[in-house]
N, CA, C and O atoms as CSV, one atom per row, in Angstrom:
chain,resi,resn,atom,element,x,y,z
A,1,UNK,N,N,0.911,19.218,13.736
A,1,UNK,CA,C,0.583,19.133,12.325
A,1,UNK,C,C,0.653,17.658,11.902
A,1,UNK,O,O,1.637,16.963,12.154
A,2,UNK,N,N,-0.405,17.219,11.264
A,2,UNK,CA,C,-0.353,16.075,10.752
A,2,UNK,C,C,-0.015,15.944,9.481
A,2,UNK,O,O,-0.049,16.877,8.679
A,3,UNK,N,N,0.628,13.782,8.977
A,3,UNK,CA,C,1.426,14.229,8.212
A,3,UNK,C,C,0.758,15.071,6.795
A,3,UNK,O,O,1.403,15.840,6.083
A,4,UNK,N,N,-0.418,14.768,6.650
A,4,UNK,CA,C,-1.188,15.070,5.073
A,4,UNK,C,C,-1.110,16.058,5.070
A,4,UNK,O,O,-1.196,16.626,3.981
A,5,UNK,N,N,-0.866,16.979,6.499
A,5,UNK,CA,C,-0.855,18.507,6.363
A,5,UNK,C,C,0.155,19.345,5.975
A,5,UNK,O,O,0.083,20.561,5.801
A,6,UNK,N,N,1.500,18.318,5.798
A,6,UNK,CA,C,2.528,19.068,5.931
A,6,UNK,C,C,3.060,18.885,4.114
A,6,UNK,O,O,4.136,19.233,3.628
A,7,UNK,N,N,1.395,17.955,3.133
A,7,UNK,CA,C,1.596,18.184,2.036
A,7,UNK,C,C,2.403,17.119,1.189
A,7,UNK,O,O,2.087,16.856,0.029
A,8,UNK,N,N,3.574,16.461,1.911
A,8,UNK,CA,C,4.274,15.202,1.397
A,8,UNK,C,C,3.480,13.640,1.231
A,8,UNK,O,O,2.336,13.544,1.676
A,9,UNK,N,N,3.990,12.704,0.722
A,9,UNK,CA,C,3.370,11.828,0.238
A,9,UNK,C,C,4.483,10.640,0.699
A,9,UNK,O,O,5.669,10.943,0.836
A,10,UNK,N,N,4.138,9.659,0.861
A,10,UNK,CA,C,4.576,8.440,1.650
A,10,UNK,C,C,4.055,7.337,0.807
A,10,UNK,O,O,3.012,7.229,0.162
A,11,UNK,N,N,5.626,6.110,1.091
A,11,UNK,CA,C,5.547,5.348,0.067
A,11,UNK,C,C,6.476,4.187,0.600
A,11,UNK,O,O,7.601,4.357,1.071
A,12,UNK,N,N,5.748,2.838,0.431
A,12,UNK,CA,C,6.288,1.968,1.149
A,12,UNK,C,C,7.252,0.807,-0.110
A,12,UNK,O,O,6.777,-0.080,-0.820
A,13,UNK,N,N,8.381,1.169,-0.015
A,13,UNK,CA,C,9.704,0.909,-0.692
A,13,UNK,C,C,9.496,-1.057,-0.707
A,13,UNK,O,O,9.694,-1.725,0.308
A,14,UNK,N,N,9.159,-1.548,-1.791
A,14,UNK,CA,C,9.342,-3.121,-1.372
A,14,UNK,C,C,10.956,-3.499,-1.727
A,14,UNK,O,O,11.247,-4.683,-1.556
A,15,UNK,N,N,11.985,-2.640,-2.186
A,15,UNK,CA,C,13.228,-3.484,-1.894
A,15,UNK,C,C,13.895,-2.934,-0.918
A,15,UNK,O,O,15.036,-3.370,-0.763
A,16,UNK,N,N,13.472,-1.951,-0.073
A,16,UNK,CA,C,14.333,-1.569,0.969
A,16,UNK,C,C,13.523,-1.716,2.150
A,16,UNK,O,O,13.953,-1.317,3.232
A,17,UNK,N,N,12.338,-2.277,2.037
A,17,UNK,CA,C,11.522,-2.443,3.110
A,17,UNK,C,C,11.753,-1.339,4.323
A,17,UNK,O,O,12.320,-1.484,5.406
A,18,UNK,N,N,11.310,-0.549,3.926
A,18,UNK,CA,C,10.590,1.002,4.585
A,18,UNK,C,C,10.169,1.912,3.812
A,18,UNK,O,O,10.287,1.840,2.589
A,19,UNK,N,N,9.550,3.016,4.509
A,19,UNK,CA,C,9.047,3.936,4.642
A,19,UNK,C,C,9.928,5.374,3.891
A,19,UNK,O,O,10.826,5.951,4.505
A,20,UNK,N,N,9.560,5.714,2.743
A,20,UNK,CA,C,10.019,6.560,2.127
A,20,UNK,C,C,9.578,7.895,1.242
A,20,UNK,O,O,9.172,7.589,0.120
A,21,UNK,N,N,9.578,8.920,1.451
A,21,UNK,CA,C,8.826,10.152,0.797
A,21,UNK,C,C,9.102,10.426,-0.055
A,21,UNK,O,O,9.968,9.806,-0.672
A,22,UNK,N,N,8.454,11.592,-0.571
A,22,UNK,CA,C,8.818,12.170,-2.007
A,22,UNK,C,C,10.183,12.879,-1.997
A,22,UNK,O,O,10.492,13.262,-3.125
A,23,UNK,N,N,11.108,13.170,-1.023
A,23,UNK,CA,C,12.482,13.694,-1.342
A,23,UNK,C,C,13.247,12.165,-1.126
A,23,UNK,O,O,14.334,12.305,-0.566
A,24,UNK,N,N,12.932,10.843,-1.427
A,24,UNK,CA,C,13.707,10.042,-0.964
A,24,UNK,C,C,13.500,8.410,-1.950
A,24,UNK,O,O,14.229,7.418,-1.962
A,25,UNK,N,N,12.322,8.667,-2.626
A,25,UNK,CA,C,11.899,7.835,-3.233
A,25,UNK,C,C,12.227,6.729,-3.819
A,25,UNK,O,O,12.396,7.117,-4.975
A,26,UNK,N,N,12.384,5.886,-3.816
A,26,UNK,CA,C,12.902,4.687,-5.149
A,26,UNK,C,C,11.618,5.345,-6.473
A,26,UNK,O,O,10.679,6.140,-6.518
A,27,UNK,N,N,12.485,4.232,-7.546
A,27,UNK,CA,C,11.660,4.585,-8.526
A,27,UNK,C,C,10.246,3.550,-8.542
A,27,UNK,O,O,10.084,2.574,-7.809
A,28,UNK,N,N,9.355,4.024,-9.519
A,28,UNK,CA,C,7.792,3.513,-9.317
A,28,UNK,C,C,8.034,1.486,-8.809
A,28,UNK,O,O,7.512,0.776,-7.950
A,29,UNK,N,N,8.932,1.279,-9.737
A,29,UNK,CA,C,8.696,-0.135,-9.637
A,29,UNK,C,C,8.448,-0.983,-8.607
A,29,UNK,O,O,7.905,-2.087,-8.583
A,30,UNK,N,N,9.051,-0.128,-7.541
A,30,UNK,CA,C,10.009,-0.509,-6.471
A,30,UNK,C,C,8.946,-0.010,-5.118
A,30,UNK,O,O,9.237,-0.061,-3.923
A,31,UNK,N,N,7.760,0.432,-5.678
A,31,UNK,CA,C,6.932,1.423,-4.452
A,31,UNK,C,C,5.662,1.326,-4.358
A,31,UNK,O,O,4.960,1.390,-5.368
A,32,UNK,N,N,5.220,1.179,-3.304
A,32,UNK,CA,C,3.477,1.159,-2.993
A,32,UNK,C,C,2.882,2.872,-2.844
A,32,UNK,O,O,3.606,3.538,-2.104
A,33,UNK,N,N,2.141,3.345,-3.214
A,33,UNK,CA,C,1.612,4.457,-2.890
A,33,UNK,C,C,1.368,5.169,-3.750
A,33,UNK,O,O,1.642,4.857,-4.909
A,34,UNK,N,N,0.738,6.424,-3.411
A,34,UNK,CA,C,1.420,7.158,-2.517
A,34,UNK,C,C,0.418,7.301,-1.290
A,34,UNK,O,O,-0.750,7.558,-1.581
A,35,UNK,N,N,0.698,7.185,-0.177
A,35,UNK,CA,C,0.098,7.017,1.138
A,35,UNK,C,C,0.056,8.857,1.670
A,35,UNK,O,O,0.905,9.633,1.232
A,36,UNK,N,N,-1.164,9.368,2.740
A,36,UNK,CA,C,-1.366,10.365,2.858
A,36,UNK,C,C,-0.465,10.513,4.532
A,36,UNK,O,O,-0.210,11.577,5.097
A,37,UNK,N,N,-0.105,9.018,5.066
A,37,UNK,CA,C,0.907,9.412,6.282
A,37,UNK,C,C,1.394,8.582,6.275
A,37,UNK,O,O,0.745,7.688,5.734
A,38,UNK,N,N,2.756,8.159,6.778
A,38,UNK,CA,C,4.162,7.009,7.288
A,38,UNK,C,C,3.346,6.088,7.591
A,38,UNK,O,O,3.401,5.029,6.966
A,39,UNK,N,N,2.226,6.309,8.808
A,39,UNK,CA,C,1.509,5.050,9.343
A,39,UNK,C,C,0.729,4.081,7.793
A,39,UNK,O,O,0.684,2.861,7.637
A,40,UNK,N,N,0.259,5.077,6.950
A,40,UNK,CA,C,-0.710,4.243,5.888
A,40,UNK,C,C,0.117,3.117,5.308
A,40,UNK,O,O,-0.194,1.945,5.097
A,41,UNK,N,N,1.802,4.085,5.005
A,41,UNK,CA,C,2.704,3.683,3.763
A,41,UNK,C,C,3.147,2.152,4.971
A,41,UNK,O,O,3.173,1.038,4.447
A,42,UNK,N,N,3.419,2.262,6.324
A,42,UNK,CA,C,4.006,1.287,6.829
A,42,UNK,C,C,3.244,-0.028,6.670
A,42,UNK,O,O,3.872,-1.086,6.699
A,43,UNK,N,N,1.772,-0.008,6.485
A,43,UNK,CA,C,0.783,-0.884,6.868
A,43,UNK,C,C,0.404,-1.351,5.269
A,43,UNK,O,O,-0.317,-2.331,5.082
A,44,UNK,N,N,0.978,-0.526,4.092
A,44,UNK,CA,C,1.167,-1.235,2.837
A,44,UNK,C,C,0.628,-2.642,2.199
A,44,UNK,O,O,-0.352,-2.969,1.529
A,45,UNK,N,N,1.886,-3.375,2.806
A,45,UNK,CA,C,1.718,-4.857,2.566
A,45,UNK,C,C,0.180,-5.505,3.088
A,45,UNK,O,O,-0.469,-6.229,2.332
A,46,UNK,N,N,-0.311,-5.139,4.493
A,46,UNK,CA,C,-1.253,-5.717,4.819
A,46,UNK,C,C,-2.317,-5.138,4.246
A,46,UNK,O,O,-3.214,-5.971,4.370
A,47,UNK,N,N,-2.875,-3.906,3.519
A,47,UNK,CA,C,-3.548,-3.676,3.068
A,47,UNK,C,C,-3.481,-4.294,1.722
A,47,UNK,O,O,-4.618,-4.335,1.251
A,48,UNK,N,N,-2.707,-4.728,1.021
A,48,UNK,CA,C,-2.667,-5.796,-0.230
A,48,UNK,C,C,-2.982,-7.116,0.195
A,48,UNK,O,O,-3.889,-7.623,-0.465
A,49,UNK,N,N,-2.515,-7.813,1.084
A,49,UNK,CA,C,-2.820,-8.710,1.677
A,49,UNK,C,C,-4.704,-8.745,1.701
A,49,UNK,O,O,-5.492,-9.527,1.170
A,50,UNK,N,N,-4.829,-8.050,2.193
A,50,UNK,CA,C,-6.447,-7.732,2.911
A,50,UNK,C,C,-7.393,-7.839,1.564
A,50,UNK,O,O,-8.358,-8.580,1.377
A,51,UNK,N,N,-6.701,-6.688,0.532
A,51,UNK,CA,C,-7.771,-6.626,-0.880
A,51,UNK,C,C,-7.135,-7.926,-1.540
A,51,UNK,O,O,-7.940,-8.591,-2.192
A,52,UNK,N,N,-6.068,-8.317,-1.497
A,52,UNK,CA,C,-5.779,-9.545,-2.752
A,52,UNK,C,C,-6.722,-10.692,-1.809
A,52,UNK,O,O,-7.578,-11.363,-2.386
A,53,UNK,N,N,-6.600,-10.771,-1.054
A,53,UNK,CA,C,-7.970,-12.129,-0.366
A,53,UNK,C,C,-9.744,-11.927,-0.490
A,53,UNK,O,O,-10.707,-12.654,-0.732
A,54,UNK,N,N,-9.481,-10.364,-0.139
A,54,UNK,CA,C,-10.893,-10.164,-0.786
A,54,UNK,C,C,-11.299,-10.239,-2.319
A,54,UNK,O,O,-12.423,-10.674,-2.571
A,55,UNK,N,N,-10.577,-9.898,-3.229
A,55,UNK,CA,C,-10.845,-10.346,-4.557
A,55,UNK,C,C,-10.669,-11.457,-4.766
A,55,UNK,O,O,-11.342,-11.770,-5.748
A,56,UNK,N,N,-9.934,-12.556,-4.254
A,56,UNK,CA,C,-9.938,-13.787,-4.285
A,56,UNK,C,C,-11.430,-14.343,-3.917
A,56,UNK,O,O,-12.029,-15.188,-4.582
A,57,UNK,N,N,-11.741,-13.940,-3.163
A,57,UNK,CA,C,-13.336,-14.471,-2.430
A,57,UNK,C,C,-14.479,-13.792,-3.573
A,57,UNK,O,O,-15.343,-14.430,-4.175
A,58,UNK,N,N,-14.278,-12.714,-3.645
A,58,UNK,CA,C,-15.141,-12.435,-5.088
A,58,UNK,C,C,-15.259,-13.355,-6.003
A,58,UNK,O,O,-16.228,-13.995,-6.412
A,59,UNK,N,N,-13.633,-13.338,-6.401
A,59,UNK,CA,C,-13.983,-14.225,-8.035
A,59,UNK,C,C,-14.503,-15.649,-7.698
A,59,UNK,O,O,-15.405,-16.179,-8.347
A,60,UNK,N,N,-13.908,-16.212,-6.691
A,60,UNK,CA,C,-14.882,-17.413,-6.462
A,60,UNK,C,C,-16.664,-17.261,-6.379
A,60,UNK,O,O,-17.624,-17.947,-6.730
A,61,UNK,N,N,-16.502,-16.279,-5.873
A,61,UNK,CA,C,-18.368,-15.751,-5.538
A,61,UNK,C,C,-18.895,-15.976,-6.746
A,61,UNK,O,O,-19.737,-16.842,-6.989
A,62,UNK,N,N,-18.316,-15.045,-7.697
A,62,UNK,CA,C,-18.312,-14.983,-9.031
A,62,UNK,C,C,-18.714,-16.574,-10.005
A,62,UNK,O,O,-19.692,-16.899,-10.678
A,63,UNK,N,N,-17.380,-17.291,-9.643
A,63,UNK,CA,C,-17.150,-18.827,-10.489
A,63,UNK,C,C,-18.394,-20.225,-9.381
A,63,UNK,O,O,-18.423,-21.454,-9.426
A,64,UNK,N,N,-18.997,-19.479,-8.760
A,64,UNK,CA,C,-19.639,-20.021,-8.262
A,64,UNK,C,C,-19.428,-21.236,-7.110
A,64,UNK,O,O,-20.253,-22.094,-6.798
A,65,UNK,N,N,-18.050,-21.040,-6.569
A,65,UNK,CA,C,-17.415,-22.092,-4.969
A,65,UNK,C,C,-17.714,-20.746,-3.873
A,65,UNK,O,O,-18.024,-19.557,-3.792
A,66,UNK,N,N,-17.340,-22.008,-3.114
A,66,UNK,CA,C,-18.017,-21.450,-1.856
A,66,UNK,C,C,-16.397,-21.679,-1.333
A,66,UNK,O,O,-15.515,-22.498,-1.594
A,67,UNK,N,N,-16.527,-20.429,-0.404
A,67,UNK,CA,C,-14.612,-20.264,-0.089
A,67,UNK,C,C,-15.133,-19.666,1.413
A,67,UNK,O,O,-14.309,-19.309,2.255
């Protein structure tokens, strides 16, 4: 059974740096997600990483530099 199947939701904790579900949660402030498996919620950060550089390259697209 995979995890989306088993219905819980995954959430990558930025002050405790891990991996945490819905029976275990920090509160919103404190959390990325909600991720559909452990693997999504672990890989978190780099998926912000990934879109905050790509919108960076937009808005330049946008303001008209070349990046």
């Amino acid at each position: 059974m995979t995890d989306s199947e088993r219905g819980g939701k995954y959430y990558w904790c930025t002050r405790h740096h891990r991996v945490e579900t819905d029976a275990d949660v920090c509160p919103a402030k404190h959390v990325l997600g909600p991720y559909d498996s452990a693997a999504d919620a672990e890989n978190a950060l780099q998926r912000v990483q990934e879109r905050n550089e790509a919108w960076e390259a937009e808005d330049a697209r946008w303001a008209g530099e070349d990046r």
